[in-house]
C-alpha positions in Angstrom: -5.7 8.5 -16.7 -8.4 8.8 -14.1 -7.4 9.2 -10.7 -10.0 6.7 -8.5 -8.0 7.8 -4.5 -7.6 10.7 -3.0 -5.0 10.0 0.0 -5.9 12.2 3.1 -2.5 12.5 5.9 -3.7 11.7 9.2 -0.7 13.7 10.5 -2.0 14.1 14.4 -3.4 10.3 14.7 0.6 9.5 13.7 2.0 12.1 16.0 -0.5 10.8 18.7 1.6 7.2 18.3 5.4 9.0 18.2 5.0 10.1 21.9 6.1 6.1 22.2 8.9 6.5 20.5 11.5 5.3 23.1 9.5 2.1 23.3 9.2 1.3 19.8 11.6 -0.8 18.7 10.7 -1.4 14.6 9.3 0.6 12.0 7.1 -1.0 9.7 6.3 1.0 6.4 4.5 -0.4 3.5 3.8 2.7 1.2 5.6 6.1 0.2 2.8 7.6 1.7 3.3 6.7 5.2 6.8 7.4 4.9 6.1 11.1 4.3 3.0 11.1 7.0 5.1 9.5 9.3 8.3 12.0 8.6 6.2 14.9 9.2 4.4 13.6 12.5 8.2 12.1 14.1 10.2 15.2 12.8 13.3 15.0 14.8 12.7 12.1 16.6 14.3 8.7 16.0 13.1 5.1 15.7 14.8 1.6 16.4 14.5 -0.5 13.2 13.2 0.6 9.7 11.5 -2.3 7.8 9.7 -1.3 4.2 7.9 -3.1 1.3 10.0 -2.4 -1.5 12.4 -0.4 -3.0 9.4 2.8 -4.1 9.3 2.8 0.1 12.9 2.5 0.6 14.0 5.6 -1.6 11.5 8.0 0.3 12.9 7.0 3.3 16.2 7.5 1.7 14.8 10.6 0.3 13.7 11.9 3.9 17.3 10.2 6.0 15.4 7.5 7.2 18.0 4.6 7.2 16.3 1.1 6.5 17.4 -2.1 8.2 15.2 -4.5 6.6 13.7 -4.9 2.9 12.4 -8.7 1.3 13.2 -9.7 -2.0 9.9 -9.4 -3.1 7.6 -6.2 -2.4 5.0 -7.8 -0.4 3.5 -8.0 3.1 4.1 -11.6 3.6 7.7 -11.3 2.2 8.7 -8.5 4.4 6.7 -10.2 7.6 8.8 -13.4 6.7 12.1 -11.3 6.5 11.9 -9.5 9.9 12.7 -13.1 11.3 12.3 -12.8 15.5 9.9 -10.4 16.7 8.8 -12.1 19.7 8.3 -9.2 22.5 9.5 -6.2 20.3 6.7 -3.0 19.8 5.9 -1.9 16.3 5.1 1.2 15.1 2.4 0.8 11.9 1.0 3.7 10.3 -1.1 2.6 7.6 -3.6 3.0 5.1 -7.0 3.3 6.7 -8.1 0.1 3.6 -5.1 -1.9 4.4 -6.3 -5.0 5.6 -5.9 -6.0 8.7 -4.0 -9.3 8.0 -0.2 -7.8 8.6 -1.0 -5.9 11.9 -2.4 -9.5 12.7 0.4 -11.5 11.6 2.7 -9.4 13.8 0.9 -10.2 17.2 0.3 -14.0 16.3 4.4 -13.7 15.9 3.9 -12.1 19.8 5.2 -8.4 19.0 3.2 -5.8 20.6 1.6 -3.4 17.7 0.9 0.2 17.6 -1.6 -0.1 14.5 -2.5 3.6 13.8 -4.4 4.9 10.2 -1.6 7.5 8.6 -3.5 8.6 5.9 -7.2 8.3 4.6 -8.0 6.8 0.7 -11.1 9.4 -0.5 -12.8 8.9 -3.7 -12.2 12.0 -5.7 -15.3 14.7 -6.7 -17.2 13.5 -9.5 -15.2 10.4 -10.5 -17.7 8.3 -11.3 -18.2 10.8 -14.5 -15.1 11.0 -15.3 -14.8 7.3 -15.3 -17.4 6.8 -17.9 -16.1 9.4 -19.8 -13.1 7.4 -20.2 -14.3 4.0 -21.5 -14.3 2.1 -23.2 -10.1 1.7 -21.9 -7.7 -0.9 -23.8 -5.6 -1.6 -20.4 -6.2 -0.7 -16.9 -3.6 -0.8 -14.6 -4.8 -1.5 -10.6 -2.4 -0.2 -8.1 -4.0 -1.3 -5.1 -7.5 -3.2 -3.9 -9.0 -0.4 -2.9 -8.7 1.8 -6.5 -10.5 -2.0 -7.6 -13.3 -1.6 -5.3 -13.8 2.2 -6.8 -14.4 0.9 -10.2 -16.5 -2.2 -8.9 -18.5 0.5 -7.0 -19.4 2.2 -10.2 -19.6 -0.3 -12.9 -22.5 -3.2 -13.3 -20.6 -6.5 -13.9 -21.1 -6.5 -17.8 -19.5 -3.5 -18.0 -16.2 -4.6 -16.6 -15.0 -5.8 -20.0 -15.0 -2.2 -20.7 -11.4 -2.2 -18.8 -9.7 -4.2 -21.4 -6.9 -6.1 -20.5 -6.1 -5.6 -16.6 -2.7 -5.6 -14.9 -2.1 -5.5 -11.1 0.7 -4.5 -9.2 1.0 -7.8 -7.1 -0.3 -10.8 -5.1 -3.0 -8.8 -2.3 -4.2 -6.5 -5.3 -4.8 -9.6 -7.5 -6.9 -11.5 -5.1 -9.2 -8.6 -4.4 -9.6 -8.1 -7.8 -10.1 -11.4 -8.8 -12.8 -11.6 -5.9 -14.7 -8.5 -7.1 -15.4 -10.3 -10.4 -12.4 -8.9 -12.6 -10.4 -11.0 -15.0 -6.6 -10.5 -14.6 -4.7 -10.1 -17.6 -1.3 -9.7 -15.9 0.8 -9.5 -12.2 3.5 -7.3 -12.6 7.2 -8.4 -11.9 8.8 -7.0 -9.7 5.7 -5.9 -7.5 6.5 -1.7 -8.0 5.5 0.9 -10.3 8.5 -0.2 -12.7 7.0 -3.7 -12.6 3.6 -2.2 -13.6 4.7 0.0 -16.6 6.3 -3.4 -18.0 3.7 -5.3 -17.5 1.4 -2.7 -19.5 4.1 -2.0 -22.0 3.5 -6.4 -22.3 0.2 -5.6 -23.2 0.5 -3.2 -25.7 
């Protein structure tokens, strides 16, 4: 396994946001990550609504007693932005990955809530990973977690090296398209879109 993000809690940048608190009416959470950043910038203070991606985001929140109100069936942006149903004039806390696109926080206004859109944590390339990489192929399946881990690997590699990767897998829809534009051939999506639906889809490939 070789680790391509180093995730960096922008703990005071959240905090920073939570002086709203009274006036935020929802929650939005789309990683475990900005569960815990956004846990240790609130502490003790509460929020309205608790929307999350998936079930990996709703256990943390479980994990830290933050109650959710809203989760889709499907662990995607577009499915949890289609389950919140009326937002019209409500204020949104979303703490976020500083390479999340920028197409949910958009998606929310068009829908006319007001959006506090603050970076929770930072993705860093780890020291020397562009060795380790190369150490590591060639690699029978390679399983892509997010865009962003893509983008590490398409920073590194020349575009006849990529079959190097073997059979790819992503974790769902956003990570498929970005790999798919950066030249990679997807072997798999996995079902559900969570780390369980990932290890199945590699254990597929096997």
């Amino acid at each position: 396994m070789v680790p391509l993000l180093e995730r960096h809690w922008q703990v005071e940048e959240v905090a920073k946001a939570t002086r709203q608190i009274s006036r935020i009416d929802l929650l939005l959470l789309t990683s475990a990550t900005a569960v815990d950043v956004f846990a240790a910038a609130a502490g003790d203070k509460k929020v309205g609504s608790v929307a999350v991606v998936g079930p990996a985001t709703a256990h943390r929140c479980d994990q830290l007693g933050l109650k959710v109100d809203v989760i889709p069936s499907q662990s995607t942006a577009a499915d949890l932005l289609d389950e919140l149903g009326e937002i019209a004039g409500l204020t949104v806390l979303y703490p976020r990955a500083d390479l999340a696109p920028p197409t949910t926080a958009e998606a929310l206004r068009r829908r006319g809530a007001t959006v506090i859109d603050v970076i929770a944590y930072l993705n860093v390339a780890p020291h020397d990973y562009e060795r380790h990489l190369r150490e590591e192929l060639p690699i029978d399946i390679t399983a892509l977690m997010s865009g962003s881990t893509a983008q590490r690997i398409a920073d590194v590699l020349a575009p006849d090296e990529f079959g190097k990767l073997g059979h790819i897998a992503v974790i769902g829809p956003s990570t498929r398209k970005v790999v798919q534009k950066l030249g990679f051939k997807v072997a798999i999506m996995a079902r559900p879109h969570n780390v369980a639906g990932i290890v199945r889809a590699v254990q597929q490939l096997v």
